[in-house]
Biopython code that builds the backbone (N, CA, C, O; Angstrom):
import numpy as np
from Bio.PDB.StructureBuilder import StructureBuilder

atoms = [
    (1, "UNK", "N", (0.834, -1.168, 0.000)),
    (1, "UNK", "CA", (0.000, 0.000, 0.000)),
    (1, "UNK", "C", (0.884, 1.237, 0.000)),
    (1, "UNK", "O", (1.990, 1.366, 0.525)),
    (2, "UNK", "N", (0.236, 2.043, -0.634)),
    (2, "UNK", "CA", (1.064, 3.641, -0.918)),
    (2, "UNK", "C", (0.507, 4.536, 0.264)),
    (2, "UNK", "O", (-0.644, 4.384, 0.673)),
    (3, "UNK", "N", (1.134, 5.217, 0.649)),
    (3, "UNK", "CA", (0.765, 5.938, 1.844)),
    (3, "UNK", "C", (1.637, 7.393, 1.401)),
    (3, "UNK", "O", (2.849, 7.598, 1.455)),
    (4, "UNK", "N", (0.402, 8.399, 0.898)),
    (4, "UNK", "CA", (0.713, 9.634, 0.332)),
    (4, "UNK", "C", (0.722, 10.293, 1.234)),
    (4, "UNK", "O", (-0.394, 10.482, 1.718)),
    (5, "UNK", "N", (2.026, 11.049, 2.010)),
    (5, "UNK", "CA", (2.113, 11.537, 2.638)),
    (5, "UNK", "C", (2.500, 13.704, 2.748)),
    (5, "UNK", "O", (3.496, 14.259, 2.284)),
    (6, "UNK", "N", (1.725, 14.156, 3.241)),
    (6, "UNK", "CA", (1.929, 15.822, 2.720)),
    (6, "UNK", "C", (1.725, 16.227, 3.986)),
    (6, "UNK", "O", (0.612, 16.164, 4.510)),
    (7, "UNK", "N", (3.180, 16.847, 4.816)),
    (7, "UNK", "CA", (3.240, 17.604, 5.667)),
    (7, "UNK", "C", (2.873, 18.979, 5.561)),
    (7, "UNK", "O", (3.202, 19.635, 4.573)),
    (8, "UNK", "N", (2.198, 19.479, 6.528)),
    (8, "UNK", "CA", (2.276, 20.831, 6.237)),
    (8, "UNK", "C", (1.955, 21.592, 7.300)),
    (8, "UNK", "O", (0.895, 21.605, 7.925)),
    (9, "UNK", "N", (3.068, 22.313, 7.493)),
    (9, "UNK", "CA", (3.679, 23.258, 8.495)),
    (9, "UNK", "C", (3.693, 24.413, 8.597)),
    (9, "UNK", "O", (4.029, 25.048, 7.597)),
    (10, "UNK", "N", (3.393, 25.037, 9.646)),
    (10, "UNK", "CA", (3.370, 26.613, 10.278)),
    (10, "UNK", "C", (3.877, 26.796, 11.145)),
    (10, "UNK", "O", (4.225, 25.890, 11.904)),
    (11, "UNK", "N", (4.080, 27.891, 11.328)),
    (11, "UNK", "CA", (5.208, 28.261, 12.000)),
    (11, "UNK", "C", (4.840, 27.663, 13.529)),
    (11, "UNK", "O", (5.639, 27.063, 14.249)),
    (12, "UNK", "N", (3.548, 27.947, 13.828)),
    (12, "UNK", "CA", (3.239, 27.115, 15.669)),
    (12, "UNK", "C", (3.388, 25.467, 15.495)),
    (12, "UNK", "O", (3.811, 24.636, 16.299)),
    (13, "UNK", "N", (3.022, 25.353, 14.518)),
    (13, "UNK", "CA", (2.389, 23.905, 14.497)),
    (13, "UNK", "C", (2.672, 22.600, 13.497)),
    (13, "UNK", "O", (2.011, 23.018, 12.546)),
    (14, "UNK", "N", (3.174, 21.346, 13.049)),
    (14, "UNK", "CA", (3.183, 20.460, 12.456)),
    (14, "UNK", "C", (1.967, 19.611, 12.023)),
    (14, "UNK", "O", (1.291, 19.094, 12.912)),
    (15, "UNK", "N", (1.679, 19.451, 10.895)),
    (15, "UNK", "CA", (0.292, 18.101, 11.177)),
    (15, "UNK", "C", (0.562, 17.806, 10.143)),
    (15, "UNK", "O", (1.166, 18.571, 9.390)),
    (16, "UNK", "N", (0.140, 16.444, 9.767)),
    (16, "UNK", "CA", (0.394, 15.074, 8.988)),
    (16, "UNK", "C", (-0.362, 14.747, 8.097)),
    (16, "UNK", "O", (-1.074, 13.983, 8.748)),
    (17, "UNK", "N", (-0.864, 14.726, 6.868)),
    (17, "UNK", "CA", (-1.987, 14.332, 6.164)),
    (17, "UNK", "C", (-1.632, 12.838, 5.859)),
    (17, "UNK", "O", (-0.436, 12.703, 5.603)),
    (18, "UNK", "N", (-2.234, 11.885, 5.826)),
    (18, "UNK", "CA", (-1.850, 10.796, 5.483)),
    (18, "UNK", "C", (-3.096, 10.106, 4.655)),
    (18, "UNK", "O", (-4.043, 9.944, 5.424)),
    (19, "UNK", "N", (-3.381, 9.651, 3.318)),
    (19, "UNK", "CA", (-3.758, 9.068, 2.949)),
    (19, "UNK", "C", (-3.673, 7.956, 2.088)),
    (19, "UNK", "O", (-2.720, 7.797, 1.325)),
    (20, "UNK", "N", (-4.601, 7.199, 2.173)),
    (20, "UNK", "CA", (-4.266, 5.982, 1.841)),
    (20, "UNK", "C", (-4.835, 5.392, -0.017)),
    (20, "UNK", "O", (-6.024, 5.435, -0.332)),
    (21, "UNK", "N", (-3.742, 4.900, -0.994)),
    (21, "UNK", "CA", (-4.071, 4.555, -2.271)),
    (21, "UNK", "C", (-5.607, 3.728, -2.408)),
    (21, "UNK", "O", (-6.077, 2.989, -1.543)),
    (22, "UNK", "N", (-6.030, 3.955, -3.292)),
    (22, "UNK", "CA", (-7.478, 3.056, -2.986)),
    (22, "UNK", "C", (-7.326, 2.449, -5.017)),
    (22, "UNK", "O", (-7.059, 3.196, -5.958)),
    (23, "UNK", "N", (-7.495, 1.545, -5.058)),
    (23, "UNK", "CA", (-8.041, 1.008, -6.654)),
    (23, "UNK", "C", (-9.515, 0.041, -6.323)),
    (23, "UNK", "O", (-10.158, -0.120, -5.286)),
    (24, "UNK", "N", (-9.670, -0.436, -7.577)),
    (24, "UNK", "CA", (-10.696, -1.100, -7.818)),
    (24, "UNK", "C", (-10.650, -2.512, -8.189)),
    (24, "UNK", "O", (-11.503, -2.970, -8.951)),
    (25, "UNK", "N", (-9.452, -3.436, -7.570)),
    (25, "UNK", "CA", (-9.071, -4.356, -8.215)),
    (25, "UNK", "C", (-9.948, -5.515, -7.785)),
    (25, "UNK", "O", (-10.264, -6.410, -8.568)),
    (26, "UNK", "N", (-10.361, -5.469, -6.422)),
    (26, "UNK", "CA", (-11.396, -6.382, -5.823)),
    (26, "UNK", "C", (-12.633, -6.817, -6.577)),
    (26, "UNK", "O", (-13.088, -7.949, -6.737)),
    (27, "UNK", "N", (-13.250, -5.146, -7.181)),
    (27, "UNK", "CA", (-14.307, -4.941, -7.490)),
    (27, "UNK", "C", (-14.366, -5.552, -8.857)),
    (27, "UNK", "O", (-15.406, -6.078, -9.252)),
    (28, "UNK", "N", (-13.357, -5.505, -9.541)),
    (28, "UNK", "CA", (-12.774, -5.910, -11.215)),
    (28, "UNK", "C", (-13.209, -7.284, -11.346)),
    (28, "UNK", "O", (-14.106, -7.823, -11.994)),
    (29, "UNK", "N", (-12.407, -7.658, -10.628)),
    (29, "UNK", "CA", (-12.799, -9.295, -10.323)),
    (29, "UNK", "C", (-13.607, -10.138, -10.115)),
    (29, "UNK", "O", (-13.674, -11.281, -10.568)),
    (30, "UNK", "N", (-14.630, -9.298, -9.016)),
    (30, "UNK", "CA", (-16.165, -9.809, -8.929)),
    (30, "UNK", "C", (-16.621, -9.684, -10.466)),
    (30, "UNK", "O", (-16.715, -10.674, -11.192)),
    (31, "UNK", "N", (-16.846, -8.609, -10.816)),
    (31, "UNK", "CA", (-16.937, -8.455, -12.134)),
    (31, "UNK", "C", (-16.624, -9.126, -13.209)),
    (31, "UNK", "O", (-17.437, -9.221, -14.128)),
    (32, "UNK", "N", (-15.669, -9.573, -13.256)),
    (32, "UNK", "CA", (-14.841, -10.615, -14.489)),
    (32, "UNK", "C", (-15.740, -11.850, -13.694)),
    (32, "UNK", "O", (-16.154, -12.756, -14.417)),
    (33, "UNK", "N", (-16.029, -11.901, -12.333)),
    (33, "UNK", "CA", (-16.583, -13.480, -12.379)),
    (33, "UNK", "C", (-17.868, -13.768, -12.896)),
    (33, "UNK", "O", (-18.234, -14.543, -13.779)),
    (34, "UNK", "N", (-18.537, -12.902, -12.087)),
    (34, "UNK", "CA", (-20.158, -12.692, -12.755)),
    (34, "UNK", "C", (-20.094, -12.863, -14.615)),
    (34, "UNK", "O", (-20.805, -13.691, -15.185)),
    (35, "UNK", "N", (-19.173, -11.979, -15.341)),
    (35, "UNK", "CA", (-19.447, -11.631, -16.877)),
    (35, "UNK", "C", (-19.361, -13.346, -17.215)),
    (35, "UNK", "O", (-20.073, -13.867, -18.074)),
    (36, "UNK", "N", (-18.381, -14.095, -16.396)),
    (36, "UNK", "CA", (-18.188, -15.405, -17.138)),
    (36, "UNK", "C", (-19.093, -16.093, -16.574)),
    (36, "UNK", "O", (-19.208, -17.123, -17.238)),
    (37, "UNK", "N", (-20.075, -16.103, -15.385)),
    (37, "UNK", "CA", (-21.193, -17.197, -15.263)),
    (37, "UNK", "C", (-22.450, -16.695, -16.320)),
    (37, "UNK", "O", (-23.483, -17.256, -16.685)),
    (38, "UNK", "N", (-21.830, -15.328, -16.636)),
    (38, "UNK", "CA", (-23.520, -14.769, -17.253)),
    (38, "UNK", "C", (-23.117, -15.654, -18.950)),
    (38, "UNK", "O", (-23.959, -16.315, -19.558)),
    (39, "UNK", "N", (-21.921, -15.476, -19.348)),
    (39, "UNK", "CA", (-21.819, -16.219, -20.526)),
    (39, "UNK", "C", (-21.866, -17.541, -20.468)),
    (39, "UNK", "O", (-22.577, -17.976, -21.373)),
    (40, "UNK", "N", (-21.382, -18.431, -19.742)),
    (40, "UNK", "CA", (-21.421, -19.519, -18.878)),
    (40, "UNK", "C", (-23.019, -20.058, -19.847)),
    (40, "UNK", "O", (-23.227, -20.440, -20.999)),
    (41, "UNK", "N", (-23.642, -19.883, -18.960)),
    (41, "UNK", "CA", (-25.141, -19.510, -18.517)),
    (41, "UNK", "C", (-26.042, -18.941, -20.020)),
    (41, "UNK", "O", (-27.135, -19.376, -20.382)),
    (42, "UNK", "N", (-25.443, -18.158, -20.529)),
    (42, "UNK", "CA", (-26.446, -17.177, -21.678)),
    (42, "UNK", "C", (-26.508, -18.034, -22.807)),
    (42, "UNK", "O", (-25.578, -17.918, -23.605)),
    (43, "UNK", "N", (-27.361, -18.839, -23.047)),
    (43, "UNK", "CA", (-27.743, -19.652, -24.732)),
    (43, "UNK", "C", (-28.858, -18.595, -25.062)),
    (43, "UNK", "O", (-29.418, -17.694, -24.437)),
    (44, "UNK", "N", (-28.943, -19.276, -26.718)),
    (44, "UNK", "CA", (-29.990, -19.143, -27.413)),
    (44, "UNK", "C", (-31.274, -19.594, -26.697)),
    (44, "UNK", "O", (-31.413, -20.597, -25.997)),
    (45, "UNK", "N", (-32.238, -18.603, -27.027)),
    (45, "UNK", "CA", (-33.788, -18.812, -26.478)),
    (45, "UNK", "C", (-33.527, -18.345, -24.852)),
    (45, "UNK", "O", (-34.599, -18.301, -24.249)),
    (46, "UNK", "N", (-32.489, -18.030, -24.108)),
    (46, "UNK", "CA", (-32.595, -18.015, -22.703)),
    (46, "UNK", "C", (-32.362, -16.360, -22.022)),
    (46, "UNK", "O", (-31.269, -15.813, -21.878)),
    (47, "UNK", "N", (-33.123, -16.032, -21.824)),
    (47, "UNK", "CA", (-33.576, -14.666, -21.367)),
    (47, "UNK", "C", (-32.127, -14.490, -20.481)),
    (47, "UNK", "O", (-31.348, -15.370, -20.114)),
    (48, "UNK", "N", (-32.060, -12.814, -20.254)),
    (48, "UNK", "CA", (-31.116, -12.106, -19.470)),
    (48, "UNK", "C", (-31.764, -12.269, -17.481)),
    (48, "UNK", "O", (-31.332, -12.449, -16.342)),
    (49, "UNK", "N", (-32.821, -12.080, -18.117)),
    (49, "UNK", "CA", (-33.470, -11.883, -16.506)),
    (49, "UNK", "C", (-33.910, -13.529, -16.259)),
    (49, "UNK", "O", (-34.623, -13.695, -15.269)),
    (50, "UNK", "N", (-33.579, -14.712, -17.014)),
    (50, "UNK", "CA", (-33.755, -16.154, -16.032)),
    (50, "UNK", "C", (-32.074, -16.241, -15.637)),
    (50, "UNK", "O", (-31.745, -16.685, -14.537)),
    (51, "UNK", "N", (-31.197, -15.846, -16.487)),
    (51, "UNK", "CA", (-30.212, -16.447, -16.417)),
    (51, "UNK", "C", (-29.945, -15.528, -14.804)),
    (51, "UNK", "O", (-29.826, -16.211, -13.787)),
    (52, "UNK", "N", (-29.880, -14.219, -14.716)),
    (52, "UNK", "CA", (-30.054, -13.274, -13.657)),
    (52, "UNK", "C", (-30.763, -14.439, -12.139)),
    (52, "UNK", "O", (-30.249, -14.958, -11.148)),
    (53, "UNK", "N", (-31.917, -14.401, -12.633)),
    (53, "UNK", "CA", (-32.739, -15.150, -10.885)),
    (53, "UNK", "C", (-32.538, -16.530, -10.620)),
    (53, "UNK", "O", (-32.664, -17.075, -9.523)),
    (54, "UNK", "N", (-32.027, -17.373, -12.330)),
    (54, "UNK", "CA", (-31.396, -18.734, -11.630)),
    (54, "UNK", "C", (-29.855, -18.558, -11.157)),
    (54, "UNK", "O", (-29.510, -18.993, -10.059)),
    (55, "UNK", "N", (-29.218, -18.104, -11.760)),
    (55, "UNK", "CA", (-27.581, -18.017, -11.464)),
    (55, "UNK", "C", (-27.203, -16.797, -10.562)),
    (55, "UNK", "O", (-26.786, -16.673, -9.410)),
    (56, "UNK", "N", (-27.471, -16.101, -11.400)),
    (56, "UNK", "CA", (-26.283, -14.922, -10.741)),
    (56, "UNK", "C", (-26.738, -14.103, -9.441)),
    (56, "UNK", "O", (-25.881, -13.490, -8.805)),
    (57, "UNK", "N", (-28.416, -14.083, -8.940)),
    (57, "UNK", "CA", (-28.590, -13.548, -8.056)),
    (57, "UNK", "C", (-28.524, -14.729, -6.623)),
    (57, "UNK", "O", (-28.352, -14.261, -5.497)),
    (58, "UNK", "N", (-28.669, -16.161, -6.813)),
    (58, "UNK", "CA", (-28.617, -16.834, -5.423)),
    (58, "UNK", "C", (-26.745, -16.848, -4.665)),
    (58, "UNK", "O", (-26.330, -17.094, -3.533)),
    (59, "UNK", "N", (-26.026, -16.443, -6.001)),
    (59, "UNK", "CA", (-24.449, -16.781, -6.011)),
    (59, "UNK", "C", (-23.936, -15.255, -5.357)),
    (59, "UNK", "O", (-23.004, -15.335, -4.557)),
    (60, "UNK", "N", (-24.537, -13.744, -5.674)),
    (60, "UNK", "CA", (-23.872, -12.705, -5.688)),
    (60, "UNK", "C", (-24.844, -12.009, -5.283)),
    (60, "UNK", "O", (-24.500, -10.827, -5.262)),
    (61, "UNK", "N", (-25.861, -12.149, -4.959)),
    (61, "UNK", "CA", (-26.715, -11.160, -4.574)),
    (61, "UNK", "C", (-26.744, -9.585, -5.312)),
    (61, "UNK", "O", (-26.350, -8.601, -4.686)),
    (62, "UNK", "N", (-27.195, -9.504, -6.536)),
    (62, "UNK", "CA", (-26.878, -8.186, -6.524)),
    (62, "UNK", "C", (-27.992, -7.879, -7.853)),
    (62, "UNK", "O", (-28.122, -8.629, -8.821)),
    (63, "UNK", "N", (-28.657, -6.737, -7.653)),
    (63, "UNK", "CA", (-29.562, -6.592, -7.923)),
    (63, "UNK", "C", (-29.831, -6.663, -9.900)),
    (63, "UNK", "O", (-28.787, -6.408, -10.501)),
    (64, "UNK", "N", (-30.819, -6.908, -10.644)),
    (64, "UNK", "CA", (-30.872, -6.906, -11.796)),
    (64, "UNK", "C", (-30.058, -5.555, -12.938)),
    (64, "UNK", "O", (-29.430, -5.750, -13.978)),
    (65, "UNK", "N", (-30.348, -4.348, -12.313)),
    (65, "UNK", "CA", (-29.430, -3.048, -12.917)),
    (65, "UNK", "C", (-28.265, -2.992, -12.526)),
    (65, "UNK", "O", (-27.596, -2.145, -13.119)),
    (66, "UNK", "N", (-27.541, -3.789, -11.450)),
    (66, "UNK", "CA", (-26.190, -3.979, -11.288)),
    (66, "UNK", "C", (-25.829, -4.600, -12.272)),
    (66, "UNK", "O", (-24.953, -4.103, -12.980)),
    (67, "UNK", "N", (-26.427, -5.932, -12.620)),
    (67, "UNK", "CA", (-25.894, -7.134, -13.666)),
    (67, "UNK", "C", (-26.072, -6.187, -14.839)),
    (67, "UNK", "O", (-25.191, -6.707, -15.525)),
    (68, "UNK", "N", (-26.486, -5.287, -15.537)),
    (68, "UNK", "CA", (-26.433, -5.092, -16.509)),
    (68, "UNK", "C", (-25.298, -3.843, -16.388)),
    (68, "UNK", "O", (-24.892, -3.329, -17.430)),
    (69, "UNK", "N", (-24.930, -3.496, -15.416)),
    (69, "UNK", "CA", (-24.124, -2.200, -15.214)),
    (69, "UNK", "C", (-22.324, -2.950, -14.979)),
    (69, "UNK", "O", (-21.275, -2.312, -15.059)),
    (70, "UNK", "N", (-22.450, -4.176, -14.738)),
    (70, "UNK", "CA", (-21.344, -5.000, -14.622)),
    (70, "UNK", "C", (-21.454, -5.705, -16.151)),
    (70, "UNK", "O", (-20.318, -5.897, -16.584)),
    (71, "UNK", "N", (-22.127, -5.987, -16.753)),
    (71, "UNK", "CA", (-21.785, -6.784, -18.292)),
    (71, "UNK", "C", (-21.368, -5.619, -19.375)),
    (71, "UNK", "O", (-21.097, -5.844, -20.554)),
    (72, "UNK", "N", (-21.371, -4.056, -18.605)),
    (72, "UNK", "CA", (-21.185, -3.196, -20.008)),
    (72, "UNK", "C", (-19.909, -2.915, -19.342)),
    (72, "UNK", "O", (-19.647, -1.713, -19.309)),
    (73, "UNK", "N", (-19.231, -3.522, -18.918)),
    (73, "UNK", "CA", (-17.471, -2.934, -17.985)),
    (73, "UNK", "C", (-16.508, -3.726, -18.776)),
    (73, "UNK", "O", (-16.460, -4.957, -18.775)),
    (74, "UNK", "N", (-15.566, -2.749, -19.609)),
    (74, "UNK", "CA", (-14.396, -3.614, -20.243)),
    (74, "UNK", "C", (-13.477, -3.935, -19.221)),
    (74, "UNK", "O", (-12.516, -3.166, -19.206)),
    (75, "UNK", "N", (-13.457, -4.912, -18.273)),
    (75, "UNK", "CA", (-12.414, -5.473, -17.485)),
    (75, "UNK", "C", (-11.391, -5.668, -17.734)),
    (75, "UNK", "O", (-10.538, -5.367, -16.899)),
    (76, "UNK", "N", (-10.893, -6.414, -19.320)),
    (76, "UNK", "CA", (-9.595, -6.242, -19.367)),
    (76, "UNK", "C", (-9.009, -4.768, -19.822)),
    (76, "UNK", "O", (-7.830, -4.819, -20.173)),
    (77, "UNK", "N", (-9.560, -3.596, -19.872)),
    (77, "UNK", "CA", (-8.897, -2.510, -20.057)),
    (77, "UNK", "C", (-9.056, -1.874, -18.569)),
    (77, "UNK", "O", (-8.155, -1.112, -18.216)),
    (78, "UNK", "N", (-9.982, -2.089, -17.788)),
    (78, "UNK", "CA", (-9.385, -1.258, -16.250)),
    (78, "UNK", "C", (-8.117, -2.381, -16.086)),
    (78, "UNK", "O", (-7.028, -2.023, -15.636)),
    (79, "UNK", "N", (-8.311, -3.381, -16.385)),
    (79, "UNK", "CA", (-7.153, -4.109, -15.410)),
    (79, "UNK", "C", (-6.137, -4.061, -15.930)),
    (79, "UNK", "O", (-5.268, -4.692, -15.329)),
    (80, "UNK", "N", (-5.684, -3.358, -17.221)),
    (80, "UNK", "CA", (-4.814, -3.302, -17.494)),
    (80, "UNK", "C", (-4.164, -1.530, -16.958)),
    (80, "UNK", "O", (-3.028, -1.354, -16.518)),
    (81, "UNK", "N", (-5.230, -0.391, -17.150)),
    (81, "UNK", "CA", (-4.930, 0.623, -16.687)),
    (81, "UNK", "C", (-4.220, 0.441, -14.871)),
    (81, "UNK", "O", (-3.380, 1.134, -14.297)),
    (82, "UNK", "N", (-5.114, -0.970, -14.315)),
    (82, "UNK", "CA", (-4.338, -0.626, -12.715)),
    (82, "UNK", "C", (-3.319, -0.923, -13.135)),
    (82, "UNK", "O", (-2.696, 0.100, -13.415)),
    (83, "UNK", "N", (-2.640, -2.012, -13.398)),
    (83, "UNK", "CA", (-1.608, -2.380, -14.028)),
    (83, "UNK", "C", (-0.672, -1.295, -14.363)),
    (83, "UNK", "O", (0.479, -1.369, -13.934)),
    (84, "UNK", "N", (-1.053, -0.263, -15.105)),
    (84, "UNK", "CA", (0.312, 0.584, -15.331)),
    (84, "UNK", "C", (0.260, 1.142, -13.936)),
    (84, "UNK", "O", (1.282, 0.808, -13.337)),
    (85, "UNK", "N", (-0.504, 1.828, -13.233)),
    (85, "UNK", "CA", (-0.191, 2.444, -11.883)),
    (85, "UNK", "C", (0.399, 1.160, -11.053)),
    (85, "UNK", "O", (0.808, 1.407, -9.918)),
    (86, "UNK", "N", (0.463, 0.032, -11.446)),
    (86, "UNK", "CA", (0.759, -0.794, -10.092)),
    (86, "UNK", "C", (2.742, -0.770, -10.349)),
    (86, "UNK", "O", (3.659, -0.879, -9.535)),
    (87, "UNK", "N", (2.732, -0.630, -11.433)),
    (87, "UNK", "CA", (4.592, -0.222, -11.965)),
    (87, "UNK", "C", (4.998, 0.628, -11.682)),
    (87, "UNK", "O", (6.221, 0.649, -11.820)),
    (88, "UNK", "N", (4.379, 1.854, -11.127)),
    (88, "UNK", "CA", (4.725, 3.109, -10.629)),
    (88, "UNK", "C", (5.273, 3.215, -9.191)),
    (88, "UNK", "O", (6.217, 3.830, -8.695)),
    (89, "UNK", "N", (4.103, 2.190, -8.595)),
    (89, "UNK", "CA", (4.535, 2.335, -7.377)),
    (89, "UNK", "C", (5.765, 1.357, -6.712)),
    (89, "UNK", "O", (6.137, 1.537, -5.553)),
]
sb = StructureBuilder()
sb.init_structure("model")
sb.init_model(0)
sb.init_chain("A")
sb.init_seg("    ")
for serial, (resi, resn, name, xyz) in enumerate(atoms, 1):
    if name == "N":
        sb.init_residue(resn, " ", resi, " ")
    sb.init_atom(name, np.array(xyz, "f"), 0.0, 1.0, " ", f" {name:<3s}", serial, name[0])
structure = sb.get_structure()
């Protein structure tokens, strides 16, 4: 973990800002898992919203406009963008 640190000082007094790096790599992942049970899962003749209430909602709980807000996410391009910040640090 990166720990951005910015002192800043006056003449009475010292104090510390410290904050902490945050990404989305956890979140990526859930994501990449769900997209592959929904393809998994998605044939011909078989609706978005069965494949949704048999699979993906008893496994992940997460509501029907999530699943469609997670199948429009290019995962391999965030994960490649963390990727260049993860060389930086």
């Amino acid at each position: 973990m990166i720990y951005l640190v910015s002192i800043l000082a006056s003449i009475n007094n010292v104090s510390i800002f410290v904050s902490m790096a945050y990404n989305n790599k956890n979140k990526l992942i859930r994501v990449k898992q769900i997209q592959d049970a929904y393809l998994l899962h998605k044939k011909d003749g078989v609706s978005t919203r069965y494949v949704y209430k048999t699979f993906i909602w008893p496994r992940w709980n997460i509501s029907i406009s999530s699943l469609y807000n997670y199948l429009a996410i290019n995962v391999r391009k965030e994960m490649r963008q963390l990727d260049m910040f993860d060389h930086i640090n």
